[in-house]
N, CA, C and O atoms as CSV, one atom per row, in Angstrom:
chain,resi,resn,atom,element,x,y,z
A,1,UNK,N,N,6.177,-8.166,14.219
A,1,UNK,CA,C,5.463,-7.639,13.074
A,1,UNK,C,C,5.237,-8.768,12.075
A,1,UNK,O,O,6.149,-9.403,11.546
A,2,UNK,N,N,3.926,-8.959,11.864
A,2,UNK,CA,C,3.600,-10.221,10.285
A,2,UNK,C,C,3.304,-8.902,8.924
A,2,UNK,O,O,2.667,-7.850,8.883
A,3,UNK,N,N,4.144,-9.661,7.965
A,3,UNK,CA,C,4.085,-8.866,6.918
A,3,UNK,C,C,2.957,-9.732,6.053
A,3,UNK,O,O,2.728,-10.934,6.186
A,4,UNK,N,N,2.319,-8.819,5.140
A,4,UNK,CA,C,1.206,-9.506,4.022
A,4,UNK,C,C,1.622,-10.716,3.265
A,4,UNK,O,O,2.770,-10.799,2.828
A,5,UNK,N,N,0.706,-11.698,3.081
A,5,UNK,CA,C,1.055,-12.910,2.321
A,5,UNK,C,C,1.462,-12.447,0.666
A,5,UNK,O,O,1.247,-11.268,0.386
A,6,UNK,N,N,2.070,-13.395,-0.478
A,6,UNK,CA,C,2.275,-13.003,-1.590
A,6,UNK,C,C,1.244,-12.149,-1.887
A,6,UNK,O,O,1.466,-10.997,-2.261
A,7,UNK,N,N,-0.079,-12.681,-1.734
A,7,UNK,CA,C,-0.855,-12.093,-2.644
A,7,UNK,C,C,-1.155,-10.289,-2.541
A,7,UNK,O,O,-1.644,-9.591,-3.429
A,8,UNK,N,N,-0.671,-9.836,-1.127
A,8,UNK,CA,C,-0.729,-8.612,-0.791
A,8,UNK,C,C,-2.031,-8.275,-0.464
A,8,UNK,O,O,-2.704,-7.366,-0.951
A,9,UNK,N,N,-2.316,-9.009,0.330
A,9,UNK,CA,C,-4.183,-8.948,0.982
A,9,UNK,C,C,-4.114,-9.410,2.148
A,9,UNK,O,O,-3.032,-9.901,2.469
A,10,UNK,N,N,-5.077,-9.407,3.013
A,10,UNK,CA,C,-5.209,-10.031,4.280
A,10,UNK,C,C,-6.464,-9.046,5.131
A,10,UNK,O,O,-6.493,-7.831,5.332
A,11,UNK,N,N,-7.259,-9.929,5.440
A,11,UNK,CA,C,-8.210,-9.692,6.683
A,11,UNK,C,C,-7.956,-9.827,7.926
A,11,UNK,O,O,-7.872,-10.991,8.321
A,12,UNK,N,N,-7.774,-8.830,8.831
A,12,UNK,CA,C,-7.404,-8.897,10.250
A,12,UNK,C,C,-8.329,-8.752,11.248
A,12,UNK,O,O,-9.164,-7.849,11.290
A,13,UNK,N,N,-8.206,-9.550,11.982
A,13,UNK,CA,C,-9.781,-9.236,13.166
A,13,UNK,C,C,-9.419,-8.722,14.579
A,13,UNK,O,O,-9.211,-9.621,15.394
A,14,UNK,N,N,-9.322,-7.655,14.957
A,14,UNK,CA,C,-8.890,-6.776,15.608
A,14,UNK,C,C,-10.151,-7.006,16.987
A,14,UNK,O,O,-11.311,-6.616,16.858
A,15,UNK,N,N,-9.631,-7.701,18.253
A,15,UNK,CA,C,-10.402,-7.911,19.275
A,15,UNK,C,C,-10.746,-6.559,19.784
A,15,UNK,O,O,-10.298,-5.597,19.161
A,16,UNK,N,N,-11.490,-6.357,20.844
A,16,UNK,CA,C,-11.847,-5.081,21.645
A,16,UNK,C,C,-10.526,-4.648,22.537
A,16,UNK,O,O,-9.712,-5.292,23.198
A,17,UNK,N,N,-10.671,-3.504,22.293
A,17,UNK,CA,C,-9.482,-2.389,23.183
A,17,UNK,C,C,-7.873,-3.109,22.817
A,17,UNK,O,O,-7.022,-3.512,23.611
A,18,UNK,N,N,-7.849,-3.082,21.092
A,18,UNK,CA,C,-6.903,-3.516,20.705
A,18,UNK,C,C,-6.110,-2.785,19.788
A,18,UNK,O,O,-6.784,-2.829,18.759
A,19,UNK,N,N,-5.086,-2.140,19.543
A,19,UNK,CA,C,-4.442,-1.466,18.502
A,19,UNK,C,C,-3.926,-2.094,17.361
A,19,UNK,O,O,-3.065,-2.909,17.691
A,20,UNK,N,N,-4.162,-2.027,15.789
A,20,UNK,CA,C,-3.727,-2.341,15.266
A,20,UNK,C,C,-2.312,-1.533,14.023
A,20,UNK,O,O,-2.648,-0.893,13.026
A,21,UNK,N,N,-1.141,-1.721,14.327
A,21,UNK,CA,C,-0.166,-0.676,13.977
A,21,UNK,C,C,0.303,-1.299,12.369
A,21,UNK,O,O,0.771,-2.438,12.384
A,22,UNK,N,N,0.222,-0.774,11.346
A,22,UNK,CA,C,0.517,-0.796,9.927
A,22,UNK,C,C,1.627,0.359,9.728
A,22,UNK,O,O,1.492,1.563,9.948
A,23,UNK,N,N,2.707,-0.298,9.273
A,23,UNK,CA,C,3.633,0.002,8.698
A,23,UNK,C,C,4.321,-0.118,7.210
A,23,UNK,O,O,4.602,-1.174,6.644
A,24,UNK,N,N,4.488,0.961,6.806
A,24,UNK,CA,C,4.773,1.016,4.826
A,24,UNK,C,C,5.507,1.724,4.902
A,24,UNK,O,O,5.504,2.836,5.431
A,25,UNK,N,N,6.650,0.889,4.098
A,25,UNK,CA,C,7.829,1.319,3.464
A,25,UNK,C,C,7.623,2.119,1.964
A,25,UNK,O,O,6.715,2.134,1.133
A,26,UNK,N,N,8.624,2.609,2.046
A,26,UNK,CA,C,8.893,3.543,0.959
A,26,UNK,C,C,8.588,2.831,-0.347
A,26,UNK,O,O,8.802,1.624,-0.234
A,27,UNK,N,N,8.131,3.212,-1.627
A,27,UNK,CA,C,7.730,3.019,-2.900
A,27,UNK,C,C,6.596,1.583,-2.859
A,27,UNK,O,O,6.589,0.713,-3.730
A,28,UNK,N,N,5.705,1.606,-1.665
A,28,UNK,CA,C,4.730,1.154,-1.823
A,28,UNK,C,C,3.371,1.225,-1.709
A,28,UNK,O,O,2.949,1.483,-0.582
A,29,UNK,N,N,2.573,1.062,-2.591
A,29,UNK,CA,C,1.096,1.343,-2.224
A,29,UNK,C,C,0.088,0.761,-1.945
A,29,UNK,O,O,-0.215,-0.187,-2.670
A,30,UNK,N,N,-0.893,1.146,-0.675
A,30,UNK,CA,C,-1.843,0.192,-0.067
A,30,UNK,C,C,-2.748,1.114,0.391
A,30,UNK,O,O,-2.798,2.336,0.247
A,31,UNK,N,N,-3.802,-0.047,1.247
A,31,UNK,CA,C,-5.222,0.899,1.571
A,31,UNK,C,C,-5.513,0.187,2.831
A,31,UNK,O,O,-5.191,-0.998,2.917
A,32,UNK,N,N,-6.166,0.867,3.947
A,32,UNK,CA,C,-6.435,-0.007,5.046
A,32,UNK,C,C,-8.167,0.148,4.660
A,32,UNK,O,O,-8.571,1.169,4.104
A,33,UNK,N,N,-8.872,-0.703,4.935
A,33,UNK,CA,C,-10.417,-0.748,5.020
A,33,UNK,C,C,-10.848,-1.371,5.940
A,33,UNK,O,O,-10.532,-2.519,6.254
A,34,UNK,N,N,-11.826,-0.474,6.604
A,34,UNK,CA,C,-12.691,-0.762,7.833
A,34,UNK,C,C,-13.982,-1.657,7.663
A,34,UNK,O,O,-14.973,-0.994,7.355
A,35,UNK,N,N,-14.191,-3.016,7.795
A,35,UNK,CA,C,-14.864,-3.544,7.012
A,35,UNK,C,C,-16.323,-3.723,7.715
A,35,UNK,O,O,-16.363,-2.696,8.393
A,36,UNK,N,N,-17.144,-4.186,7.881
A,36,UNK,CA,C,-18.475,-4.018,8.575
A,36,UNK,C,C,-17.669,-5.486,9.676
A,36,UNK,O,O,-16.731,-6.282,9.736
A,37,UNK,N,N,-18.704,-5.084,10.248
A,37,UNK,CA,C,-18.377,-5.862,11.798
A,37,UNK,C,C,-18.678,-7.295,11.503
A,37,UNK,O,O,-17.908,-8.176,11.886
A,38,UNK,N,N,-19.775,-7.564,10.832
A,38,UNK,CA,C,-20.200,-9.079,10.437
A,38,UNK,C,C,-19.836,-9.322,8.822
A,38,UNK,O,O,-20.019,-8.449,7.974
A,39,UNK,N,N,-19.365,-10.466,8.573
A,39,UNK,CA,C,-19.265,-10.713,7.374
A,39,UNK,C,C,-20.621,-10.540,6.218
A,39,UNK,O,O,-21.496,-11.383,6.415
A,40,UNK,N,N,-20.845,-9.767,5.292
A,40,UNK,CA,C,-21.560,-9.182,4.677
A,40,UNK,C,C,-22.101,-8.235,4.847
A,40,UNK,O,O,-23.114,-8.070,4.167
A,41,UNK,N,N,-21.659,-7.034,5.930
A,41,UNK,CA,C,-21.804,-6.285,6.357
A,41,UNK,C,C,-21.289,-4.966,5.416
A,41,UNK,O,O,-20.213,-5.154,4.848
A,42,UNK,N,N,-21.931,-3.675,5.197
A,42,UNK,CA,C,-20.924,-3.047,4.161
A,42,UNK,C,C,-19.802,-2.470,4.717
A,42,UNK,O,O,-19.716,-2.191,5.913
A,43,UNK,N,N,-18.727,-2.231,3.698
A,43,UNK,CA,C,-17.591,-1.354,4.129
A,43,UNK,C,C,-17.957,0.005,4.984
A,43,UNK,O,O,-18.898,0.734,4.668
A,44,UNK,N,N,-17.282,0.196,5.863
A,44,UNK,CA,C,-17.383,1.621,6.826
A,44,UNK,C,C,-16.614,2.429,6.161
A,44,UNK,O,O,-17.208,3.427,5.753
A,45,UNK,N,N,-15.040,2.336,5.791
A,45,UNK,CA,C,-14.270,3.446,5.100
A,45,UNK,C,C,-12.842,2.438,4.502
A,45,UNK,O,O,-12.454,1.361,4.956
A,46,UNK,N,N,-12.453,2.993,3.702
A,46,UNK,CA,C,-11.185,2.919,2.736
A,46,UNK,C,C,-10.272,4.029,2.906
A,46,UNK,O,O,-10.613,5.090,2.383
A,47,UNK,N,N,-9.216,3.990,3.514
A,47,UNK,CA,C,-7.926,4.708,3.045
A,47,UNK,C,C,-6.610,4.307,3.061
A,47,UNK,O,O,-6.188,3.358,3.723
A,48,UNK,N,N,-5.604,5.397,1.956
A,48,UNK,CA,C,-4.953,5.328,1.559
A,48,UNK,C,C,-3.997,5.321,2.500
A,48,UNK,O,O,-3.974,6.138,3.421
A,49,UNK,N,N,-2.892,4.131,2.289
A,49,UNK,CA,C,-1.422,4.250,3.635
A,49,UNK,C,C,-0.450,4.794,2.890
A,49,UNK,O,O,0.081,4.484,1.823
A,50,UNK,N,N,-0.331,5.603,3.605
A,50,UNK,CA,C,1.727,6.197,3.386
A,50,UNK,C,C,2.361,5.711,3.700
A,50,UNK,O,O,2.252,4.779,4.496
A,51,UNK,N,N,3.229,6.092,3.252
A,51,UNK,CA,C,5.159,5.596,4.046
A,51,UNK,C,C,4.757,6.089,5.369
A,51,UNK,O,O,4.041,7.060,5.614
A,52,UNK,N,N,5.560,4.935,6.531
A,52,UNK,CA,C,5.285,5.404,7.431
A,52,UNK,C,C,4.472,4.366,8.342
A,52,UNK,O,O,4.315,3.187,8.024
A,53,UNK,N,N,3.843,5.107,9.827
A,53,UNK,CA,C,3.352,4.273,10.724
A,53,UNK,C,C,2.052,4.844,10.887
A,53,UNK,O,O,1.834,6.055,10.924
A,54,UNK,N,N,1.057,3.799,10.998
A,54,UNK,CA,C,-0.072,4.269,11.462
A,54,UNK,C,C,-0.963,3.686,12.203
A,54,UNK,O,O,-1.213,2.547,11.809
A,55,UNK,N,N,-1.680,4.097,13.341
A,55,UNK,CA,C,-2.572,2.985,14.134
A,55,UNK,C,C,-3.786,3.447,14.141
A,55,UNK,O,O,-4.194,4.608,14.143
A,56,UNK,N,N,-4.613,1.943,14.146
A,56,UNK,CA,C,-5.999,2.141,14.003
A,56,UNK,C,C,-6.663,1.389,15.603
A,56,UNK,O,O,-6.080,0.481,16.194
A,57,UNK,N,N,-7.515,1.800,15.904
A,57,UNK,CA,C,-8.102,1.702,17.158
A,57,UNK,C,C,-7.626,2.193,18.293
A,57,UNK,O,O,-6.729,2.996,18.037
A,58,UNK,N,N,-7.793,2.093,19.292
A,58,UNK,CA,C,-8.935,0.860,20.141
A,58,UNK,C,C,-10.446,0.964,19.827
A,58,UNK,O,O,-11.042,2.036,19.924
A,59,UNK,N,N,-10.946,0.004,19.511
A,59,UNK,CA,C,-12.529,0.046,19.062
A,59,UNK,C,C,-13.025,-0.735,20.401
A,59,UNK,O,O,-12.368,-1.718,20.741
A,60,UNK,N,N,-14.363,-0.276,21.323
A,60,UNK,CA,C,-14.767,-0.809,22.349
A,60,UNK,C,C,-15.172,-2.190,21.838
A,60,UNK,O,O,-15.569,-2.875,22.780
A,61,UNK,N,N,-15.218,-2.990,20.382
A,61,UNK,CA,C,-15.240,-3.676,20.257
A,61,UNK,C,C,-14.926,-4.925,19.281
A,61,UNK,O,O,-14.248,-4.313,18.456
A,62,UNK,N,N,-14.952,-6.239,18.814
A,62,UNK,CA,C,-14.399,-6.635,17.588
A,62,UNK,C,C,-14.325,-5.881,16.700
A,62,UNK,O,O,-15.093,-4.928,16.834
A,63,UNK,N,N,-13.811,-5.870,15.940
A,63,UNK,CA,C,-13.599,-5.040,14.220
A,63,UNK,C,C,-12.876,-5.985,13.630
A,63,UNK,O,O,-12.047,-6.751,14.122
A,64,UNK,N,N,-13.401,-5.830,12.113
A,64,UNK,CA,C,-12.133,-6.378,10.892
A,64,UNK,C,C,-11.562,-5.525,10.140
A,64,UNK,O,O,-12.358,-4.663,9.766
A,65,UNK,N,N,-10.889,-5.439,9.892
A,65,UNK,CA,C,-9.686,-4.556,8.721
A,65,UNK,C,C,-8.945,-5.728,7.364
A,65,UNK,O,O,-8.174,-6.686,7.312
A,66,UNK,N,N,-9.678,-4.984,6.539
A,66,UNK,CA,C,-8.579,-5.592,5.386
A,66,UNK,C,C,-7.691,-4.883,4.580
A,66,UNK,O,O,-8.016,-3.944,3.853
A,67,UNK,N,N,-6.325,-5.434,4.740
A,67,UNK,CA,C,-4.994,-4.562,4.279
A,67,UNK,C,C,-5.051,-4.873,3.221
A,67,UNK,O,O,-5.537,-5.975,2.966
A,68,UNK,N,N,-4.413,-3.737,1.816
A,68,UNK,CA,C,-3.966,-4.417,0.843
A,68,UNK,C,C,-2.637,-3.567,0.789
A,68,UNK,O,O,-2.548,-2.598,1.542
A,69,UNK,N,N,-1.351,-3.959,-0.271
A,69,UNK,CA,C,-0.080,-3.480,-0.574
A,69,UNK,C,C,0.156,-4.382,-1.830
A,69,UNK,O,O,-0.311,-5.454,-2.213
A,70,UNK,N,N,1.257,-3.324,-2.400
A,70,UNK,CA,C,1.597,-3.754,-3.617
A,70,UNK,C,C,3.080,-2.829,-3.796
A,70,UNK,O,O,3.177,-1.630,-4.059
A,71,UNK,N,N,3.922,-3.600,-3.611
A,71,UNK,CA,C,4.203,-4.980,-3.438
A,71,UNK,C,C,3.800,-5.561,-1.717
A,71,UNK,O,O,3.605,-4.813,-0.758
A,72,UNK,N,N,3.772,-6.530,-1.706
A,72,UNK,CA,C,2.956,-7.234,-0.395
A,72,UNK,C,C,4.547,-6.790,0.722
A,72,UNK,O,O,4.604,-5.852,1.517
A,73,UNK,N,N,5.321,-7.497,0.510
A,73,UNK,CA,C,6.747,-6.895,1.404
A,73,UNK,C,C,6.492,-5.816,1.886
A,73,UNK,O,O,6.407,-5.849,3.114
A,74,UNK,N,N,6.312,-4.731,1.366
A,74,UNK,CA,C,6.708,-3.415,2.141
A,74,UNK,C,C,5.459,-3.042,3.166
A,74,UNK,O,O,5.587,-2.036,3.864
A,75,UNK,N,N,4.263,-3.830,3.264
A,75,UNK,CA,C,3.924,-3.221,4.476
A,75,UNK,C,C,3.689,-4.571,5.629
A,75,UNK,O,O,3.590,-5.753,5.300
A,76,UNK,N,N,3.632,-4.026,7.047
A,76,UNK,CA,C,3.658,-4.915,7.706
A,76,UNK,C,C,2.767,-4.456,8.887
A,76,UNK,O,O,2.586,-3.253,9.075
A,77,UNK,N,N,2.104,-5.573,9.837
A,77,UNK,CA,C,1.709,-4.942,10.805
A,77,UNK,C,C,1.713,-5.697,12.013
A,77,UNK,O,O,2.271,-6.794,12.010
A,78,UNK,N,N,1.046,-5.167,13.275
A,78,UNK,CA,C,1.285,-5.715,14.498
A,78,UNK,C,C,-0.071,-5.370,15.422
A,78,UNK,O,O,-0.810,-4.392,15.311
A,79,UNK,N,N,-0.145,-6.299,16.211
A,79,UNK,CA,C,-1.748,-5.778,17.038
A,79,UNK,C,C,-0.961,-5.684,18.107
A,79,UNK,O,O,0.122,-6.270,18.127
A,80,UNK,N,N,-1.377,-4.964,19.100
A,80,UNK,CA,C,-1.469,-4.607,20.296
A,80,UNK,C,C,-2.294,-4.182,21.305
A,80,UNK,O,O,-3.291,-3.534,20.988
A,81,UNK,N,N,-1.983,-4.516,22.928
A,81,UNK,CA,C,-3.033,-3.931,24.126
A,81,UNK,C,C,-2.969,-2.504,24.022
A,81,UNK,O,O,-1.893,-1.921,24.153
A,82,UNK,N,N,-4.237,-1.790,23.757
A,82,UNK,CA,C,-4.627,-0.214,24.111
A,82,UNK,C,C,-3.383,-0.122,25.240
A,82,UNK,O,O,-3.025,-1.076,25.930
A,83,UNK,N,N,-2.792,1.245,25.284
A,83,UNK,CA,C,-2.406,1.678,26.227
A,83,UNK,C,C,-2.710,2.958,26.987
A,83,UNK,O,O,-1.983,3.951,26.951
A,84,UNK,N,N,-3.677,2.875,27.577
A,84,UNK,CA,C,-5.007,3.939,28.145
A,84,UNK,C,C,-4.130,4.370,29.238
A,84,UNK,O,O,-3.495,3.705,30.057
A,85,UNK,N,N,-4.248,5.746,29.050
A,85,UNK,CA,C,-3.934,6.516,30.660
A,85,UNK,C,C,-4.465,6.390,31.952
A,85,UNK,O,O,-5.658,6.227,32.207
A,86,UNK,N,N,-3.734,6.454,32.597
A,86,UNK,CA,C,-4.568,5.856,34.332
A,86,UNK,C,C,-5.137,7.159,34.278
A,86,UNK,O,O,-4.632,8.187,33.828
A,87,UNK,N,N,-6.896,6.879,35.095
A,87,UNK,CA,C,-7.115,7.799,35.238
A,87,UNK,C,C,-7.069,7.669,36.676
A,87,UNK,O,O,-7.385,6.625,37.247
A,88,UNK,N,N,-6.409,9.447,37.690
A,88,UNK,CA,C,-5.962,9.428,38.631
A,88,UNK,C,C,-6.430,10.862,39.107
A,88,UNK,O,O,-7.174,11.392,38.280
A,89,UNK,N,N,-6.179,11.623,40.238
A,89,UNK,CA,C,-6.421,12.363,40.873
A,89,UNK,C,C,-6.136,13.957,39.699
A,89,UNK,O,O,-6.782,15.004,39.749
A,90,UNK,N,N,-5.285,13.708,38.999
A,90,UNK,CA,C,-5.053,14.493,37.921
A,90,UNK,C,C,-6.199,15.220,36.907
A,90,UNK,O,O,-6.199,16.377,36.486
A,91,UNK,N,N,-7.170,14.141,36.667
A,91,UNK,CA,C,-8.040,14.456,35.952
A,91,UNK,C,C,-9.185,14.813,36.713
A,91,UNK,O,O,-9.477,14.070,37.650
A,92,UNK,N,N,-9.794,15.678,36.516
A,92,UNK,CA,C,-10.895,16.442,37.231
A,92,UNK,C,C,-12.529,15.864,36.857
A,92,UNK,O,O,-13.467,15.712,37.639
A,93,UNK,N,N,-12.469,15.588,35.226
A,93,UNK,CA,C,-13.507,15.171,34.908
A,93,UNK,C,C,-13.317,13.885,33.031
A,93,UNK,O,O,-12.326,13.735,32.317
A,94,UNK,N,N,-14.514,13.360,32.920
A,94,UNK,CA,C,-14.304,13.097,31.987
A,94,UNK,C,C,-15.223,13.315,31.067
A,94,UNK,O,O,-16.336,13.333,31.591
A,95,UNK,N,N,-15.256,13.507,29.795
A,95,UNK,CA,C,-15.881,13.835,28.527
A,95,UNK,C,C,-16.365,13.084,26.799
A,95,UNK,O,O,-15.619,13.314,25.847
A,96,UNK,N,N,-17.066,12.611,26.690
A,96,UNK,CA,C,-17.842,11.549,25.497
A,96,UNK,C,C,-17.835,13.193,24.588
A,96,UNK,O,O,-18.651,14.113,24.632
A,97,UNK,N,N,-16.460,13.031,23.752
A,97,UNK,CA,C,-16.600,13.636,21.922
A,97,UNK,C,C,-16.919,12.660,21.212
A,97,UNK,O,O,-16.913,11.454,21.463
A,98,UNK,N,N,-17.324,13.468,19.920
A,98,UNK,CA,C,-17.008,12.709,18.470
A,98,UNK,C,C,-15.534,13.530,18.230
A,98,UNK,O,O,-15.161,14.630,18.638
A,99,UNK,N,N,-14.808,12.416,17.314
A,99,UNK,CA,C,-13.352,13.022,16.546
A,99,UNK,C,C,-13.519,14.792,16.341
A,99,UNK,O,O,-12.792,15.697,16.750
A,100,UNK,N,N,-14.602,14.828,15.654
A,100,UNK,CA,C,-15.137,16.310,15.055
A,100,UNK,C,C,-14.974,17.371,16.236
A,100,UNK,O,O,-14.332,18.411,16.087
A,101,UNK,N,N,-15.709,16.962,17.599
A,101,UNK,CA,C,-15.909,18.007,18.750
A,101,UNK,C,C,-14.457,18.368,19.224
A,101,UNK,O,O,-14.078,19.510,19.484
A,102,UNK,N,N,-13.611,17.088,19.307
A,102,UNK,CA,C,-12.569,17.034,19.746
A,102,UNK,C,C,-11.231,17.600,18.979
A,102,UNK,O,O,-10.253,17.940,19.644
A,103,UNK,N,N,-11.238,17.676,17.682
A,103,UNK,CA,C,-10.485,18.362,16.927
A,103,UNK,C,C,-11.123,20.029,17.065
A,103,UNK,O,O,-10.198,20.761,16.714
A,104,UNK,N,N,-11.773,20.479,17.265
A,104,UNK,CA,C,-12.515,21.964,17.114
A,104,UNK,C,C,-12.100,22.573,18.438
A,104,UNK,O,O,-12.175,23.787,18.628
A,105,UNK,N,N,-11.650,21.698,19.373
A,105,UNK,CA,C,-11.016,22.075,20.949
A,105,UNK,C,C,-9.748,23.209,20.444
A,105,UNK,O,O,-9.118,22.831,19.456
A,106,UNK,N,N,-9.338,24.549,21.043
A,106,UNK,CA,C,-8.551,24.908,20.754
A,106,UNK,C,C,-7.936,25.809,22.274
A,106,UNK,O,O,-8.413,26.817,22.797
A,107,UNK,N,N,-7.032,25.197,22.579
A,107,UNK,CA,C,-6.669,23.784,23.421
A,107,UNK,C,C,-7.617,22.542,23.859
A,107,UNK,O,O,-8.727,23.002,24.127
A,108,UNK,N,N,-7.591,21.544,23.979
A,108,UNK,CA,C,-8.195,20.509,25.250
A,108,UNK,C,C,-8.082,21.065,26.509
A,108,UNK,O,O,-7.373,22.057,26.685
A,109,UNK,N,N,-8.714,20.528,27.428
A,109,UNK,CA,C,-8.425,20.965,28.713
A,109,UNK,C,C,-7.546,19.887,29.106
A,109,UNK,O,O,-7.766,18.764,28.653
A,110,UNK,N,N,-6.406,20.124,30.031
A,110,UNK,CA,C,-5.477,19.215,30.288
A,110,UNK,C,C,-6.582,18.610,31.819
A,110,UNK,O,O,-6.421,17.476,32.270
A,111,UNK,N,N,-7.017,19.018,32.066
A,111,UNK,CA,C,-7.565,18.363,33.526
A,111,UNK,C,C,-8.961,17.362,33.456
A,111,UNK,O,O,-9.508,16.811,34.411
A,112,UNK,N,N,-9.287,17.317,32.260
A,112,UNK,CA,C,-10.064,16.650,31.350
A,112,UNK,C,C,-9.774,15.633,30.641
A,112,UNK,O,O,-8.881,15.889,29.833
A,113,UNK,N,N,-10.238,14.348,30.593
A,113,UNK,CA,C,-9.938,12.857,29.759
A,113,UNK,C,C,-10.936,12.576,29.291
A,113,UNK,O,O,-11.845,11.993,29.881
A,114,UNK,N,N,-10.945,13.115,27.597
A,114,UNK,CA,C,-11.666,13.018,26.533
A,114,UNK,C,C,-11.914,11.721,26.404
A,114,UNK,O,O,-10.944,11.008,26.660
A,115,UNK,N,N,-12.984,11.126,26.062
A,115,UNK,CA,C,-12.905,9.673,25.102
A,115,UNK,C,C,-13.864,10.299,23.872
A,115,UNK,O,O,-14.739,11.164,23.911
A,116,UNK,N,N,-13.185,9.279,22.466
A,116,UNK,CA,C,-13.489,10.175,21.370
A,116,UNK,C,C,-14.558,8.622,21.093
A,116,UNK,O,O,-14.143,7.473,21.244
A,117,UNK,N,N,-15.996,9.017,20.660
A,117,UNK,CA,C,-16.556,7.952,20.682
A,117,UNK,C,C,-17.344,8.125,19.171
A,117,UNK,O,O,-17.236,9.252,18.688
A,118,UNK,N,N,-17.944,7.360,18.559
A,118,UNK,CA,C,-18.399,7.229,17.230
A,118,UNK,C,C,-17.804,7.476,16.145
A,118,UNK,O,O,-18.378,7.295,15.071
């Protein structure tokens, strides 16, 4: 895990089919932002981190993220390889959601391997 420099900022460039895991400790406050893909590109989204763990991606492709915290110590993070389910005789079919289609599922089908795309 690399924790934020003093200043409590940092731009991270998150390769394709890569996880990036942010972690915040207790009595601190920060924001993860999804930043446009090319430098001068506009922001995609801003939010707020909790205490706690949270991961962002796998994106099918580069992305940047810029962390902030205050105090810079308490949050920290780590990239990692996607860890994608084999797909195997198990799954019957597969399916292209948005987050939206895929949350409105009430169940998923277990014999089904969603990918949540846009």
């Amino acid at each position: 895990m690399k924790t934020l420099p003093i200043g409590g900022s940092e731009v991270v460039s998150l390769p394709e089919y890569t996880v990036l895991t942010i972690t915040m400790s207790a009595g601190a406050t920060g924001t993860h932002e999804r930043m446009g893909n090319n430098p001068g590109d506009a922001s995609i989204s801003t939010t707020a981190i909790s205490t706690g763990t949270t991961a962002v991606g796998p994106f099918a492709f580069p992305t940047r993220h810029h962390l902030r915290c205050s105090p810079a110590s308490l949050m920290s993070f780590d990239l990692s390889a996607a860890d994608f389910p084999a797909v195997n005789s198990d799954f019957e079919r597969i399916a292209k959601l948005t987050q939206a289609e895929y949350d409105a599922l009430s169940p998923p089908d277990p014999a089904t391997l969603y990918l949540i795309v846009g």
